[in-house]
LOMISE-638910 format. One line per 5 residues: for each residue x negated, y negated, z of N, C-alpha, C. Coordinates in Angstrom, 1 decimal. Example, Ala and Ser with C-alpha at 12.3 -4.5 7.8 and 13.67 -1.06 7.14 Angstrom:
BEGIN
-13.2:5.7:7.8:-12.3:4.5:7.8:-13.2:3.3:7.8 ~ -12.8:2.2:7.1:-13.7:1.1:7.1:-12.9:0.0:7.9
END
This chain:
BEGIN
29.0:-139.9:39.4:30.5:-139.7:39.6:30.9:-140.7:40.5 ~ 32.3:-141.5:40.2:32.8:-142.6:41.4:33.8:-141.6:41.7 ~ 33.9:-141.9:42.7:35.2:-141.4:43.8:35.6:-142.3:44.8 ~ 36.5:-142.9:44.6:37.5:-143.9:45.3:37.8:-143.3:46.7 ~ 37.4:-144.4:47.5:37.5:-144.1:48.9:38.8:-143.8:49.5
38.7:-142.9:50.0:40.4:-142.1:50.8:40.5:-140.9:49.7 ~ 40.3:-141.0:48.7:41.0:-140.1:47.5:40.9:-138.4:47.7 ~ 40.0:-138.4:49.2:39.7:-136.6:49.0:40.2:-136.5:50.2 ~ 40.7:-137.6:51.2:41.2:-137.1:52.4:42.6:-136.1:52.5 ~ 42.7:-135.6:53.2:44.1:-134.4:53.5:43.1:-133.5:52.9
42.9:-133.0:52.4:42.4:-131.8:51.1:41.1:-131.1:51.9 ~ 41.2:-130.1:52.0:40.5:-128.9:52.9:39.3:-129.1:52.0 ~ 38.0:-128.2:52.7:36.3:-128.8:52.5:36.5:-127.8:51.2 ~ 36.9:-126.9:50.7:36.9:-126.0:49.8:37.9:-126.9:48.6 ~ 38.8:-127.4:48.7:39.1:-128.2:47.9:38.7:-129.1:47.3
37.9:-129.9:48.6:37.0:-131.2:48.0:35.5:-130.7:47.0 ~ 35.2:-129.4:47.7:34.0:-128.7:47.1:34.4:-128.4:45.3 ~ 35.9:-128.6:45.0:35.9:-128.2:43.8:36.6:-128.9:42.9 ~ 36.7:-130.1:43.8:37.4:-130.9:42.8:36.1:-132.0:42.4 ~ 35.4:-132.2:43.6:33.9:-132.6:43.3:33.2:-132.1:42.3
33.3:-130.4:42.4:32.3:-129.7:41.5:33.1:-130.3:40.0 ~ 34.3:-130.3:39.4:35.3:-130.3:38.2:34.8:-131.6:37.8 ~ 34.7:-132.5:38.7:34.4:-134.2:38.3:32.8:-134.2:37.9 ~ 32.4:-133.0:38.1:30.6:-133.1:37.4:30.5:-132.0:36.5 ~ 31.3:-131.6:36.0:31.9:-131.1:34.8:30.8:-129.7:34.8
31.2:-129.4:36.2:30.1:-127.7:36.0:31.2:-127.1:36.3 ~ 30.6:-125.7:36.1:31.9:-124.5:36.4:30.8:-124.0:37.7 ~ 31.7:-122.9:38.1:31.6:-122.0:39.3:30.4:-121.6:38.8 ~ 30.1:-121.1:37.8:28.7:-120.1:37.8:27.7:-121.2:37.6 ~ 27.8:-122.1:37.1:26.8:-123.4:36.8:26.2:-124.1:38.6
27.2:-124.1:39.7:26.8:-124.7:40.4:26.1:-123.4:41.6 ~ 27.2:-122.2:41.5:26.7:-120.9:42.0:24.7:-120.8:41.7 ~ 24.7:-120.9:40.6:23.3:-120.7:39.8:22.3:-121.7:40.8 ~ 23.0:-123.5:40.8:21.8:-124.3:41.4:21.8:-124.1:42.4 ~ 22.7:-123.4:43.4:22.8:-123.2:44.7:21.8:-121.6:45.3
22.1:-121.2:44.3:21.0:-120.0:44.1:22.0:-118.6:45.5 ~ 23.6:-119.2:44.8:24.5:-118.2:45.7:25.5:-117.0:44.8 ~ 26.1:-116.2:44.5:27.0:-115.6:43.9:28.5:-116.3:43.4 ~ 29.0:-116.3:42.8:29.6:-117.5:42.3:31.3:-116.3:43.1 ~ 31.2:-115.4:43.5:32.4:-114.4:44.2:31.7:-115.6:45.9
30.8:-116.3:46.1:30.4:-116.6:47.7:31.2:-118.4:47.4 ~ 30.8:-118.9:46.0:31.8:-120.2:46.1:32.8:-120.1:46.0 ~ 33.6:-119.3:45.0:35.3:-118.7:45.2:35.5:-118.7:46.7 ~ 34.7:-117.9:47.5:35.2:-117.9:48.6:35.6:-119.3:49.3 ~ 34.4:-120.1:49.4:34.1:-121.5:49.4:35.6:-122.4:49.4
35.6:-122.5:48.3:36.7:-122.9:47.3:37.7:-122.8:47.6 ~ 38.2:-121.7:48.1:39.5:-121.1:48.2:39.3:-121.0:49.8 ~ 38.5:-122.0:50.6:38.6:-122.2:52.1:38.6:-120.2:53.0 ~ 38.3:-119.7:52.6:38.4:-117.9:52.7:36.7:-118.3:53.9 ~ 35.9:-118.3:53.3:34.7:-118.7:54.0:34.4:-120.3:54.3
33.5:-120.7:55.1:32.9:-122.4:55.2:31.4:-122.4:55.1 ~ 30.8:-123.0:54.3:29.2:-123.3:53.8:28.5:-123.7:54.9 ~ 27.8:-123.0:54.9:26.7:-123.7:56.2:26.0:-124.4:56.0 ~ 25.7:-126.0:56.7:25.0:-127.1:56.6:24.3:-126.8:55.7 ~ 23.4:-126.4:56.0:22.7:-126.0:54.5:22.8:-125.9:52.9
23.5:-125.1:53.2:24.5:-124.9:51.9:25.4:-126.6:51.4 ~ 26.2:-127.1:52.5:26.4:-128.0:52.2:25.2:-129.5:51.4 ~ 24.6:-129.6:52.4:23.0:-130.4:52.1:22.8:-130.1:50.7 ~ 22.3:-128.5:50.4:22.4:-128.3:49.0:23.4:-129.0:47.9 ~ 24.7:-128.8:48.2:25.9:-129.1:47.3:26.2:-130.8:47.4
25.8:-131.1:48.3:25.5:-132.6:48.2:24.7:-133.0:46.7 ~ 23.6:-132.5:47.3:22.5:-132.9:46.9:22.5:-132.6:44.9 ~ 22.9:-131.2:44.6:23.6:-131.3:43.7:24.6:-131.7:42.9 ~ 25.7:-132.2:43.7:26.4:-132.8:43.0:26.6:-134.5:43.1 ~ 25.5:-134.7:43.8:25.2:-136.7:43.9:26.2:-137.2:44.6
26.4:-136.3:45.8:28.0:-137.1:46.8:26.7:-136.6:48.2 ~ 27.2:-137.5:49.0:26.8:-137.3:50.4:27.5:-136.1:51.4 ~ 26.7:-135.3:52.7:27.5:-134.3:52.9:28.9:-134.7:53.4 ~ 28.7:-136.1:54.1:30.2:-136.9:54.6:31.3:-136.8:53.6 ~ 31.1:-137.2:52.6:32.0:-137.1:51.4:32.4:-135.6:51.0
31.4:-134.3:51.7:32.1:-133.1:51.3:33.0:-132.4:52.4 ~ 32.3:-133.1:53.5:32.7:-132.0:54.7:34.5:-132.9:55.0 ~ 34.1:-134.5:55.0:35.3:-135.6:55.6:36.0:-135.7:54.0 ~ 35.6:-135.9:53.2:36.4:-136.6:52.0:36.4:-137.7:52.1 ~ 34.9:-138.5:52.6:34.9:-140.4:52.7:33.9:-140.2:53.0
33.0:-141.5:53.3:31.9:-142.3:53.7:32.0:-142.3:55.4 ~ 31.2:-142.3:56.1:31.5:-143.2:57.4:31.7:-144.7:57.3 ~ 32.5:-144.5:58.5:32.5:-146.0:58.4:31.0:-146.8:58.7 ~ 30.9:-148.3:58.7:29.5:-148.7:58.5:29.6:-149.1:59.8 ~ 30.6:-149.9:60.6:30.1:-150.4:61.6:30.6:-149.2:62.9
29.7:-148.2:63.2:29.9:-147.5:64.2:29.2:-147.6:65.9 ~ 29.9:-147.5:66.7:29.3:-148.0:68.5:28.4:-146.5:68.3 ~ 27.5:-146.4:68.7:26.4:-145.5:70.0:27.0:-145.0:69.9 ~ 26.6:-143.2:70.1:27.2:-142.4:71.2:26.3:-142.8:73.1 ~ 25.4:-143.4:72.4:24.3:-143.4:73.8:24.2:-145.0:74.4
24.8:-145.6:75.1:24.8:-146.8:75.5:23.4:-146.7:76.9 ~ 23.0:-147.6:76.9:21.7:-148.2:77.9:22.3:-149.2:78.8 ~ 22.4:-149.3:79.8:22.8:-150.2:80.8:21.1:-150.9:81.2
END
């Protein structure tokens, strides 16, 4: 799946979670199943009601061939990022 950069920004992690999942042409119960969750627990998801825990996200990455940055932000990081830890 390509996803053009900016394209998921504004859009809450439940929204990206499903407009992601529609672009890999699964349904709720299809991705519910690889996730090994109740497909009433990704509605919740989905519909921003609950938020996935790392885990769960990692999973939904991983299944749907997008990075977790691309689920949780709706983009990539940027590439050239400073330290949080500088050394003097």
């Amino acid at each position: 799946m390509i996803l053009v950069a900016g394209q998921l920004d504004g859009l809450e992690i439940g929204e990206r979670i499903a407009l992601i999942r529609k672009r890999n042409g699964l349904s709720k119960k299809e991705l519910a199943d690889i996730l090994n969750i109740s497909v009433q627990t990704l509605s919740n998801y989905e519909s921003n009601k609950t938020v996935p825990s790392l885990d769960t996200i990692c999973a939904m990455a991983t299944a749907l061939g997008v990075t977790m940055n691309m689920i949780v932000h709706g983009r990539e990081p940027k590439k050239e990022q400073k330290p949080l830890i500088t050394s003097d």
